[in-house]
C-alpha positions as CSV (number, residue, x, y, z in Angstrom):
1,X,0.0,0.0,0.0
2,X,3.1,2.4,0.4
3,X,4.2,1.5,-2.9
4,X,1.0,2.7,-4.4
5,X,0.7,5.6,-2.3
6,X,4.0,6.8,-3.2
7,X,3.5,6.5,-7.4
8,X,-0.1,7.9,-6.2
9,X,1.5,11.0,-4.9
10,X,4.3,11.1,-7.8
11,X,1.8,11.2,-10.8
12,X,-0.8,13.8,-9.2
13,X,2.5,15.8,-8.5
14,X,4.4,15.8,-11.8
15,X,2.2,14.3,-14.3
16,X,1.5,17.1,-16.5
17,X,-2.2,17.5,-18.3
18,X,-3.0,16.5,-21.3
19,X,-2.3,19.6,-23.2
20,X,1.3,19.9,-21.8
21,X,1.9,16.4,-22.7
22,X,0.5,17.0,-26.5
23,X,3.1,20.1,-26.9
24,X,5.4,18.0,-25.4
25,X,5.5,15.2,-27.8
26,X,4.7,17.9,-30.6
27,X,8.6,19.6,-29.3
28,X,9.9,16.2,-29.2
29,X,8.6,15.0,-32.7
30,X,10.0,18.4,-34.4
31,X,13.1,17.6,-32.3
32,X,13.5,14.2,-34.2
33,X,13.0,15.2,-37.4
34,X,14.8,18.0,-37.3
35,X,17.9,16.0,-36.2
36,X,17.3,12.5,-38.1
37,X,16.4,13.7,-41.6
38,X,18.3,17.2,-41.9
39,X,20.3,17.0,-45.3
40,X,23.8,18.5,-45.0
41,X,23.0,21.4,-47.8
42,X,20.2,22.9,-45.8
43,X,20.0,25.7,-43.7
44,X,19.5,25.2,-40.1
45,X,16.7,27.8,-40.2
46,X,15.3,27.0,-43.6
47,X,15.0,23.5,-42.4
48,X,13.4,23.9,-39.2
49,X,11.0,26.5,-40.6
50,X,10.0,23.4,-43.4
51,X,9.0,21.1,-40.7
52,X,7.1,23.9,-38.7
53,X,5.2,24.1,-42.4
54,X,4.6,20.4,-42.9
55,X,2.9,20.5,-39.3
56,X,0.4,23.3,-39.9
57,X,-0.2,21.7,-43.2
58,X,-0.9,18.4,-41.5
59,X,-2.8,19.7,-38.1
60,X,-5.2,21.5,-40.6
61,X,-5.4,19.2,-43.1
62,X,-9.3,18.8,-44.3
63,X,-9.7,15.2,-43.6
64,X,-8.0,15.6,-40.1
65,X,-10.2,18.3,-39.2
66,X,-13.5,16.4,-40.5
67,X,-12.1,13.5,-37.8
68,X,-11.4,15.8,-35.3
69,X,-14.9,17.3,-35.6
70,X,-16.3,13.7,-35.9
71,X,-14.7,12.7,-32.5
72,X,-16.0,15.3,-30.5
73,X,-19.7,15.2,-31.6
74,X,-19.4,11.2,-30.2
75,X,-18.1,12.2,-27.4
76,X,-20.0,15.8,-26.7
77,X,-23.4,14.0,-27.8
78,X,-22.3,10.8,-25.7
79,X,-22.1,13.2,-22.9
80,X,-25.2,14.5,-23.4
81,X,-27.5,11.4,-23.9
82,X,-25.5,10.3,-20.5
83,X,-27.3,13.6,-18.8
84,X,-30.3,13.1,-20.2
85,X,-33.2,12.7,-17.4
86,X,-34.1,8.6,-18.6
87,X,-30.3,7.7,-18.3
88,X,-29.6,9.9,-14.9
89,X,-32.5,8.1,-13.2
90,X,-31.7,4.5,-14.9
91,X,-28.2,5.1,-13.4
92,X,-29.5,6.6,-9.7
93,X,-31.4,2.7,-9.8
94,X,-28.5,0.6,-10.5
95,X,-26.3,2.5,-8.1
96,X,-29.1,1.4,-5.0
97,X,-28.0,-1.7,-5.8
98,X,-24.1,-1.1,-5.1
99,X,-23.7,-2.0,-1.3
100,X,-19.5,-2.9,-1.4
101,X,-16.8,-3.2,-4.0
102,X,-16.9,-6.4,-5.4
103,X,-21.0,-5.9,-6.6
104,X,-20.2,-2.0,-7.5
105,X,-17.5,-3.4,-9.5
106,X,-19.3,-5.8,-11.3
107,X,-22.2,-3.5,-11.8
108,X,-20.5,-1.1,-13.5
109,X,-18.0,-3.0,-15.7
110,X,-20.8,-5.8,-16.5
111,X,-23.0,-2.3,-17.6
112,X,-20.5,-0.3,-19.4
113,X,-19.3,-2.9,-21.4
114,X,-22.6,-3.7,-22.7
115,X,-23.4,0.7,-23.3
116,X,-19.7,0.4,-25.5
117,X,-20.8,-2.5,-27.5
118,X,-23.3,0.0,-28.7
119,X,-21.1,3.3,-29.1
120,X,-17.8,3.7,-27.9
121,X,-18.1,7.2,-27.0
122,X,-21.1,6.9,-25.3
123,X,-19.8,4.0,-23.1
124,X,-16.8,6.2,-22.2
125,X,-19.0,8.6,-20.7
126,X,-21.3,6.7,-18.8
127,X,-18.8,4.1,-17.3
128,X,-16.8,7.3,-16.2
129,X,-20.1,8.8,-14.8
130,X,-21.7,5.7,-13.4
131,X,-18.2,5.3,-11.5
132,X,-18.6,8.5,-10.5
133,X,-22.9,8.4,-8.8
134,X,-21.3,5.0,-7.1
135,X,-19.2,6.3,-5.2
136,X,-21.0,9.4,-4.1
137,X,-24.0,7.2,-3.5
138,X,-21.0,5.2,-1.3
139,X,-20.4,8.4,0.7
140,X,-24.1,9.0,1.1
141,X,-24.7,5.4,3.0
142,X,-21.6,5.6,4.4
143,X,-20.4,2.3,2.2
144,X,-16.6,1.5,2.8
145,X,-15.5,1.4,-1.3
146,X,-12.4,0.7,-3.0
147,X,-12.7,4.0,-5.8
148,X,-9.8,3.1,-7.2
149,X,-11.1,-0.2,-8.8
150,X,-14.6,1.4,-9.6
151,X,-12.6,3.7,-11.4
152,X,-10.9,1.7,-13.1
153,X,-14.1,-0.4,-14.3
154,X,-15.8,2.3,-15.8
155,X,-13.1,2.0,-18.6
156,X,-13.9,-1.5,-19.2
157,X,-16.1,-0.3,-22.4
158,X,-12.5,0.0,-23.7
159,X,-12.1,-3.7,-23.9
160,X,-14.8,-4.5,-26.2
161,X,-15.9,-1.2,-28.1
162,X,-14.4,-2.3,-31.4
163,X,-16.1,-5.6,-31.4
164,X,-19.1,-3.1,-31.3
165,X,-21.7,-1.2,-33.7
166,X,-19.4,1.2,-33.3
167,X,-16.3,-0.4,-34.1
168,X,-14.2,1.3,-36.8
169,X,-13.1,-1.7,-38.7
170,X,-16.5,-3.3,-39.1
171,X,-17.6,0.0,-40.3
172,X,-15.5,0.6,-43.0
173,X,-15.3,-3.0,-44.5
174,X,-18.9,-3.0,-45.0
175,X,-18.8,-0.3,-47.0
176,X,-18.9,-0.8,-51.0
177,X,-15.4,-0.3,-52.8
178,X,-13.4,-0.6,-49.6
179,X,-11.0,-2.5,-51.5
180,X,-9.5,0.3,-53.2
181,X,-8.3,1.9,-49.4
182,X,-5.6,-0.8,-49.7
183,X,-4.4,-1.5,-53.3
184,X,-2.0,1.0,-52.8
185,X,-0.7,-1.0,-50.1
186,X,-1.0,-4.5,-51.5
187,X,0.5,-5.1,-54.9
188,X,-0.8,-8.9,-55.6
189,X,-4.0,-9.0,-57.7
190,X,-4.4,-12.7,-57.0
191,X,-4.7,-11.6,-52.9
192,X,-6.9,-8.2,-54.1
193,X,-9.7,-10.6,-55.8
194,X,-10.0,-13.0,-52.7
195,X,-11.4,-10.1,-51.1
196,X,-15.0,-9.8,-51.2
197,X,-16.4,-6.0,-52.3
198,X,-18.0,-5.5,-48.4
199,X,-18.2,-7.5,-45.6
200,X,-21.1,-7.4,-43.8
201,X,-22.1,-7.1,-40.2
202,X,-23.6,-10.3,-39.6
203,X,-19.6,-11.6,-40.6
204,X,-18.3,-9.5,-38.1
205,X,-20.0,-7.7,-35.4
206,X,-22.9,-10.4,-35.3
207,X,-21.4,-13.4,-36.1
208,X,-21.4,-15.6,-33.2
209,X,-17.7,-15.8,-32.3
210,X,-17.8,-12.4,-31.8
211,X,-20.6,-12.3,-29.6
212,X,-19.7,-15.3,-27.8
213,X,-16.2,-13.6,-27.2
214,X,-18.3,-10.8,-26.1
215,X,-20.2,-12.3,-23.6
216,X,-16.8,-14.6,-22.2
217,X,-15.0,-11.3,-21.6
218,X,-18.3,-9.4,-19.6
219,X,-18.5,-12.8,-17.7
220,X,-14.7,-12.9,-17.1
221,X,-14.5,-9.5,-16.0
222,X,-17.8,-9.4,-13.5
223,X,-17.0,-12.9,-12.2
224,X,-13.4,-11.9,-11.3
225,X,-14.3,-8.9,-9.8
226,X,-17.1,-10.0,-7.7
227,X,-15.2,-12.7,-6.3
């Protein structure tokens, strides 16, 4: 428990936010490139001033902007849909039913996982949320709870979202013409026409393996935690 304490009190000391850490690795990319692919004939300065243009060309690039945008209306409209009056008083229910950490575990990972199937955004809200009305309805009752490990189960959406509706491989091979994303990257004709034109979801998503997989890991996860 010292251990734990001690890298506890280490990371909420010097573990910088996310923004610091994405300037960070922004300084330390420019960094690299600037020192493992500078030619010999160019400038210093007309060289560093190149890479800052390839990043603003890159950062506001129109099909990283349309994914940018597409990422936060999942997760702002997630958010929102978590909020809403039916899901607030759905979730104010299941926690009555929270009395230590082993069922508030299981509770919450069991539910989350089943919301991320669905959306992967929408489960990252609500398992973060849900984790969050546990333990204050914990410190209502005065229920002795291991936070920590609800936490930390309120991120078990993470382990099965892409097996999901939501999943962004399923997506995009049922789409028509998909093929064409990868010719570029695979020469062979003879492997290009074993590959169907889409792939639908009942080959993937709902095919039984994956289900059954599904329903082996929210089994896996609540047993071992409730026990």
């Amino acid at each position: 428990m010292r251990i734990t304490k001690l890298i506890e009190d280490v990371f909420r000391k010097y573990l910088p936010s996310p923004f610091t850490i994405a300037v960070l690795l922004t300084l330390c990319t420019f960094l690299m490139a600037y020192f493992s692919t500078k030619p010999a004939s160019v400038s210093s300065f007309s060289y560093a001033k190149q890479i800052l243009i390839f990043w603003e060309q890159g950062i506001w690039s129109n099909g990283l902007l349309v994914f940018a945008f597409q990422m936060m209306l999942i997760l702002v409209l997630g958010h929102v849909l978590v909020l809403s009056k039916p899901v607030s008083q759905w979730i104010l229910k299941v926690t009555k039913y929270c009395t230590s950490t082993a069922t508030s575990a299981a509770i919450v990972s069991c539910t989350t996982m089943f919301v991320a199937f669905f959306n992967w955004g929408l489960g990252l809200i609500f398992g973060a949320l849900l984790a969050r009305k546990v333990a204050e309805h914990a410190q209502k009752n005065s229920i002795p709870l291991n936070y920590p490990i609800i936490g930390a189960a309120g991120y078990t959406g993470l382990m099965v979202w892409h097996g999901g509706i939501s999943g962004s491989a399923p997506i995009k091979i049922n789409e028509s013409g998909h093929v064409k994303s990868i010719m570029n990257a695979v020469s062979s004709d003879e492997i290009l026409q074993q590959i169907p034109e889409t792939i639908t979801y009942a080959e993937t998503i709902f095919s039984w393996w994956n289900v059954l997989i599904f329903l082996l890991v929210v089994i896996a996860v609540s047993t071992t935690l409730f026990f």
